[in-house]
C-alpha positions as CSV (number, residue, x, y, z in Angstrom):
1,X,128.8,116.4,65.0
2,X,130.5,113.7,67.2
3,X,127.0,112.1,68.2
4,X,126.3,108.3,68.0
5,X,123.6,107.9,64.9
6,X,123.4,104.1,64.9
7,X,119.7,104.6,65.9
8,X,118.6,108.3,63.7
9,X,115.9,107.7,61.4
10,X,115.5,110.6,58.8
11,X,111.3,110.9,58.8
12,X,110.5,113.4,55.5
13,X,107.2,114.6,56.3
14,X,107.0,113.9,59.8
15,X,105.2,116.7,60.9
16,X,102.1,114.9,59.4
17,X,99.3,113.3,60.6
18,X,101.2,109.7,60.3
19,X,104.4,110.9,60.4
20,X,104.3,112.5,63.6
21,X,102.4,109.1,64.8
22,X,105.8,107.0,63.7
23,X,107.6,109.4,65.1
24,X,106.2,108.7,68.6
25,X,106.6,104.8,67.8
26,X,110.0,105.0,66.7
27,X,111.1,107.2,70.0
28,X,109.1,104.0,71.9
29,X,111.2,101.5,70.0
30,X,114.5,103.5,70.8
31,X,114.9,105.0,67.5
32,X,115.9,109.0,67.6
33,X,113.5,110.4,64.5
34,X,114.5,113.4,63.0
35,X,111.9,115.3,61.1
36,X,112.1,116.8,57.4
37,X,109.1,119.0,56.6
38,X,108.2,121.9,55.1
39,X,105.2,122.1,57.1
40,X,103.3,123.1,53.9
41,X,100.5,120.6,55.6
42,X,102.8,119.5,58.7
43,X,102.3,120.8,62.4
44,X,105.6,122.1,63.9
45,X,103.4,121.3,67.1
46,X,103.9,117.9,66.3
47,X,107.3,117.1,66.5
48,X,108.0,116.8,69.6
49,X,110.0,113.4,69.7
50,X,113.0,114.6,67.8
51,X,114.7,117.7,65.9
52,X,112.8,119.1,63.6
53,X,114.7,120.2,60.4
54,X,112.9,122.3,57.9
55,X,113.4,122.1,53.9
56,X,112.2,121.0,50.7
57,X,113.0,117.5,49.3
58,X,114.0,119.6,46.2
59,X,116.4,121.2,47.7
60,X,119.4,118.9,47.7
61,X,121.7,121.3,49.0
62,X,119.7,121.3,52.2
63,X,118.5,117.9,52.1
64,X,122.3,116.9,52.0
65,X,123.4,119.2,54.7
66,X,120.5,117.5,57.1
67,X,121.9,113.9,56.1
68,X,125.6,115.0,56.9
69,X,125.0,116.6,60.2
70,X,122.3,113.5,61.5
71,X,123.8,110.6,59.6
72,X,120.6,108.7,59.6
73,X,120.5,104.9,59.0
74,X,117.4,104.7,57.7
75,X,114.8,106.9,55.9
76,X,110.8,106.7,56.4
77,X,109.6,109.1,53.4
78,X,106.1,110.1,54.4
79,X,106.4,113.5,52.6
80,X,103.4,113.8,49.9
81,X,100.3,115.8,49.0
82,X,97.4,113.3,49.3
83,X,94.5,115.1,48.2
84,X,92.8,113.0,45.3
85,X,90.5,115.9,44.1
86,X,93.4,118.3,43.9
87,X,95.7,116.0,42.4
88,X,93.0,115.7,39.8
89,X,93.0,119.4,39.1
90,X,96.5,120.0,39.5
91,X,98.4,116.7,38.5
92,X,101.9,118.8,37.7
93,X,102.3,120.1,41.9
94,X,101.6,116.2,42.5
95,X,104.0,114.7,40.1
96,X,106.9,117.6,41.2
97,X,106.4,116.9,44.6
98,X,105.4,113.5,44.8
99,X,107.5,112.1,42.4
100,X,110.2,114.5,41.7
101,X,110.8,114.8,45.5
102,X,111.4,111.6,46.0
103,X,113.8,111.3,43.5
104,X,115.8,113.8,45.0
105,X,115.4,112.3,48.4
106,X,116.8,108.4,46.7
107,X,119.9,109.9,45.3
108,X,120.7,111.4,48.3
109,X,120.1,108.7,50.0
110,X,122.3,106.9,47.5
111,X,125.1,109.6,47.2
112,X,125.0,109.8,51.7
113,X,125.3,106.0,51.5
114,X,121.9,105.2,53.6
115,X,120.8,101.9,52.4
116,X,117.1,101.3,54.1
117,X,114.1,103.0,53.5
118,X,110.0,102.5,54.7
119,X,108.0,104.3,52.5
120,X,104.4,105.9,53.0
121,X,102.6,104.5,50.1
122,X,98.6,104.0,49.6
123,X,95.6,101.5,48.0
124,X,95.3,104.3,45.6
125,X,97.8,102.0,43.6
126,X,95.3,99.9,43.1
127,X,92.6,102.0,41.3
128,X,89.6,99.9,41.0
129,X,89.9,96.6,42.3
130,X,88.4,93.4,40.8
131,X,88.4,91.0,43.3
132,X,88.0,92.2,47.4
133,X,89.7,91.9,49.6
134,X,92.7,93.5,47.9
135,X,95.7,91.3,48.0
136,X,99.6,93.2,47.1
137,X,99.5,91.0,43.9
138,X,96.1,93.0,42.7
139,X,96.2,94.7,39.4
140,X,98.0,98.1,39.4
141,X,95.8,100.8,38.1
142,X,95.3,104.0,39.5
143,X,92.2,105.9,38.7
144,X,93.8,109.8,39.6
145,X,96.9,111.5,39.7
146,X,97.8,111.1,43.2
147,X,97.9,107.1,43.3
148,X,99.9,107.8,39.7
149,X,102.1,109.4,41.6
150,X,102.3,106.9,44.8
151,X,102.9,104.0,41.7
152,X,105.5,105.8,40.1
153,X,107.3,106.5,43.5
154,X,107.4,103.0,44.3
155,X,108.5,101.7,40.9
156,X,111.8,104.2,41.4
157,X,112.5,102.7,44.9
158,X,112.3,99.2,43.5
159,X,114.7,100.3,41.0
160,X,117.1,101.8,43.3
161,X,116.9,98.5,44.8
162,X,118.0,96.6,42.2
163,X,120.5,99.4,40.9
164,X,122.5,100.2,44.0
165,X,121.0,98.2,46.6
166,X,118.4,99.8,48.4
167,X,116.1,97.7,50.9
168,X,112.5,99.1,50.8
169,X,109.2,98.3,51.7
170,X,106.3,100.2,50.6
171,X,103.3,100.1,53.4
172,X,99.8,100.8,51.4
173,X,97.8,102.2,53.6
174,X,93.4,102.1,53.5
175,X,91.9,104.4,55.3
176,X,94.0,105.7,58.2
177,X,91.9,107.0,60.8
178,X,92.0,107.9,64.7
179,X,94.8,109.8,67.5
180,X,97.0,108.8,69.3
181,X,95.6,107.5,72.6
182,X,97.4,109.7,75.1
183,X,96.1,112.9,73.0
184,X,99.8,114.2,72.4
185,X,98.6,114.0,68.6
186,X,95.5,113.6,66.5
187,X,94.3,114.4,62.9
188,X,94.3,118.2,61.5
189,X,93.7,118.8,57.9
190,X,93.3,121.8,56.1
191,X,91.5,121.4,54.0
192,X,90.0,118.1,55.8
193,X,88.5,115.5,53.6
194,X,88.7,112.8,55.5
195,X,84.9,111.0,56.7
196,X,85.3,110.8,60.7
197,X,87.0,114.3,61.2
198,X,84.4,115.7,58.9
199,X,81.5,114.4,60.7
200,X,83.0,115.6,63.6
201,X,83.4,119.4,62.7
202,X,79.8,118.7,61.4
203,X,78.4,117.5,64.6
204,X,80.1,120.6,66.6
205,X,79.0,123.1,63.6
206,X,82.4,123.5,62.6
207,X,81.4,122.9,59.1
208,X,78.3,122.9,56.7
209,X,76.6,119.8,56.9
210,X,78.5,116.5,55.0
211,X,77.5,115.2,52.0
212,X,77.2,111.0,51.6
213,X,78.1,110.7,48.1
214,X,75.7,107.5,47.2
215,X,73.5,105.5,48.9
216,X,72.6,103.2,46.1
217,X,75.8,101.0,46.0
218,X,75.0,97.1,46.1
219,X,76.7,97.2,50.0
220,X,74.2,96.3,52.7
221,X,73.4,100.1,53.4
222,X,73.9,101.4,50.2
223,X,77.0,103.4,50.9
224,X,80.4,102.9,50.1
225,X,82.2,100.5,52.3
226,X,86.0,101.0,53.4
227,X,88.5,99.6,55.2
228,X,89.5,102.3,58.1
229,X,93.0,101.6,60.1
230,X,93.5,103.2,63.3
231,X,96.8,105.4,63.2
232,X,98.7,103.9,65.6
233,X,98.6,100.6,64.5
234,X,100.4,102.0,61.0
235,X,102.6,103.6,63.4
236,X,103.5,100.4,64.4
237,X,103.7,98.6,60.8
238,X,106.9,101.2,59.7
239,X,108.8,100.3,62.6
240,X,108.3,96.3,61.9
241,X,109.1,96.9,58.5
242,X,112.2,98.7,59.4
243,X,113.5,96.0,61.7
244,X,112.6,94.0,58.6
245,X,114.9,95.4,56.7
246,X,117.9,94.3,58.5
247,X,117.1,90.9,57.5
248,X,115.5,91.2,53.8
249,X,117.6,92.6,50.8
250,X,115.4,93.9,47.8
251,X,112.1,95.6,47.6
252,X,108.5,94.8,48.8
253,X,105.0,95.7,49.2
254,X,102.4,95.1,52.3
255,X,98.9,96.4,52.6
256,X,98.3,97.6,55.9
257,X,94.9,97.4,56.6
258,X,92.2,95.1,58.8
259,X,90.7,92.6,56.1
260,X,87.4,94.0,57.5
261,X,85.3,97.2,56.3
262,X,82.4,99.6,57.6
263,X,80.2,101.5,56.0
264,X,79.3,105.5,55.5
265,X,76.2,104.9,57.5
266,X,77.8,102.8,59.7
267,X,80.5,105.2,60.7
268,X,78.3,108.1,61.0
269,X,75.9,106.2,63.5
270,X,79.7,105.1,65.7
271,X,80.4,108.8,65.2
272,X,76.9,110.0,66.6
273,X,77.2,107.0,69.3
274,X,80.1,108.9,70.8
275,X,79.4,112.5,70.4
276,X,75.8,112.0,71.3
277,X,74.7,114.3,69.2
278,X,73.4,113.4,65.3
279,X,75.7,114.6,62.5
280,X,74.0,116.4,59.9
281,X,74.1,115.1,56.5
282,X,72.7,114.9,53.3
283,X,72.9,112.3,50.6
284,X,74.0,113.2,47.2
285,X,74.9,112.2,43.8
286,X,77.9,109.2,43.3
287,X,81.4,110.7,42.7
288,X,83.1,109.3,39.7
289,X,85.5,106.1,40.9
290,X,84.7,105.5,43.9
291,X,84.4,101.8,44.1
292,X,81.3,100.2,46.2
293,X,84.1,98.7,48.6
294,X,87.3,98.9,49.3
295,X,89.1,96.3,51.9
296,X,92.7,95.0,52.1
297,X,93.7,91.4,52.5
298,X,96.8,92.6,55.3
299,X,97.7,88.4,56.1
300,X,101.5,89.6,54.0
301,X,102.3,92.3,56.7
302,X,100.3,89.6,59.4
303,X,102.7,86.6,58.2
304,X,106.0,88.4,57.4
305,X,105.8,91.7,59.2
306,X,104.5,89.9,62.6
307,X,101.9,92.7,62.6
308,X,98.5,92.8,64.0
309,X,96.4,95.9,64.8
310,X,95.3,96.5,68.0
311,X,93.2,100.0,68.0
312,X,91.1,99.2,64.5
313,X,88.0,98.3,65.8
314,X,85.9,101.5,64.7
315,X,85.0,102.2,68.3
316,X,88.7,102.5,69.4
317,X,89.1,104.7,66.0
318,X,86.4,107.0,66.5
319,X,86.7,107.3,70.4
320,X,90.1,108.4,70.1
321,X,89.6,110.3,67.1
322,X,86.7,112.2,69.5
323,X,88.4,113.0,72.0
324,X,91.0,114.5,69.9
325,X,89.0,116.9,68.0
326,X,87.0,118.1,71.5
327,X,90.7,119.1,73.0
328,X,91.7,120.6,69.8
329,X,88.9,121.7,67.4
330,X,86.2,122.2,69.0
């Protein structure tokens, strides 16, 4: 293919809810993305900035014949299961894909010669944190299979790093949250566990009514506190770290979050705010590990990644995120 591919960025998974966000960043920043999904989770209505290629990262012969024909210069690797619970239940489908697959997709990164990546990691790394907010330098120690599996992917970049010269940076997310503000793309789960979309289907009847799992933490409220970033400002975080990684050799971490939290409640009442309606819910018992709060310390990706988010506040998140789920769920 006689095409210039000085600006293709190979996006595995990016017919995801993120992925399909980055996707739109990276066609702002004059980047050509082209998607790798098996659209197990991913929307093929989603791609819509960029070829879509579909394929397993198992399947090297495929994987191979995509990097030949597009000859990416970068990679941003968003392709993962996420669910905690299932994870939990199922550890081997998250270790085979989530691990295993991205093994495949480093050595043929390494065999195709492709020396940058941005990879899609999460706080699940962290497990349950003793000091708040979380900085990168936090204790490692995941509490489920999934953020295992998230650990265990990072440790092999870092190692292709330092075997064969790979420059990485692994963005751990907090709680993404929101759509896009022009409405081309939003959040759609199946299942859905996320809070906001879940109160949402709940306040339209969509779904039974949700469940607050505590109200007897020691937060303000009593429920769990977290630290929710809109998804267009992590949009933007992968393509700073990717210009990055022109400059910096080696391997590195940034939390990509807002240093601030809210609460169950306080979400539900923003959620209610906007939809003018109440959403129905009932309180119910703890679930095991999930820590009272959860908030990142982002001043690494602040300082070195010259990131700031813009759309966090949870009014931006939860007005965009409504107005998604009216055009498309409701």
């Amino acid at each position: 293919m006689s095409q210039d591919s000085s600006n293709i960025i190979l996006v595995t998974g990016g017919a995801g809810y993120v992925g399909a966000h980055a996707c739109k960043a990276l066609a702002a920043g004059g980047y050509r993305p082209v998607v790798y999904d098996n659209l197990v989770y991913g929307h093929e209505a989603a791609v819509k900035w960029g070829p879509l290629e579909t394929g397993e990262l198992a399947d090297r012969a495929r994987l191979d014949e995509v990097i030949a024909r597009y000859r990416p210069q970068a990679v941003m690797h968003f392709a993962a299961f996420t669910f905690v619970g299932e994870s939990i239940a199922d550890p081997g489908k998250y270790y085979r894909n989530n691990v295993a697959g991205t093994l495949s997709l480093l050595e043929a990164m390494r065999d195709h010669g492709i020396g940058k990546l941005v990879f899609s990691s999460t706080a699940a790394t962290y497990g349950t944190p003793e000091t708040v907010p979380i900085p990168e330098s936090a204790a490692k120690a995941p509490i489920n299979p999934y953020g295992h599996s998230k650990l265990a992917a990072e440790q092999m970049i870092a190692d292709f790093g330092a075997a064969h010269g790979l420059r990485a940076a692994a963005l751990r997310y907090f709680n993404a949250a929101g759509a896009d503000a022009d409405g081309e793309i939003g959040e759609c789960h199946e299942p859905e566990t996320h809070l906001i979309p879940l109160a949402m289907r709940g306040v339209t009847g969509d779904t039974p009514p949700l469940t607050v799992f505590g109200d007897d933490y020691p937060t303000p409220d009593g429920t769990c506190i977290r630290d929710y970033i809109h998804v267009s400002d992590l949009a933007a975080a992968h393509v700073l770290a990717l210009g990055r990684l022109e400059q910096r050799e080696g391997f590195d971490a940034f939390n990509l979050g807002t240093g601030a939290g809210a609460s169950i409640r306080e979400v539900l009442q923003a959620v209610e705010k906007v939809a003018g309606k109440p959403v129905p819910h009932a309180v119910g018992p703890r679930r095991a590990g999930d820590p009272a709060v959860l908030v990142s310390d982002p001043g690494k990706a602040n300082r070195e990644l010259g990131w700031t988010p813009f759309s966090s506040d949870l009014e931006t998140i939860v007005s965009t995120a409504w107005a998604w789920h009216s055009r498309h769920e409701s």
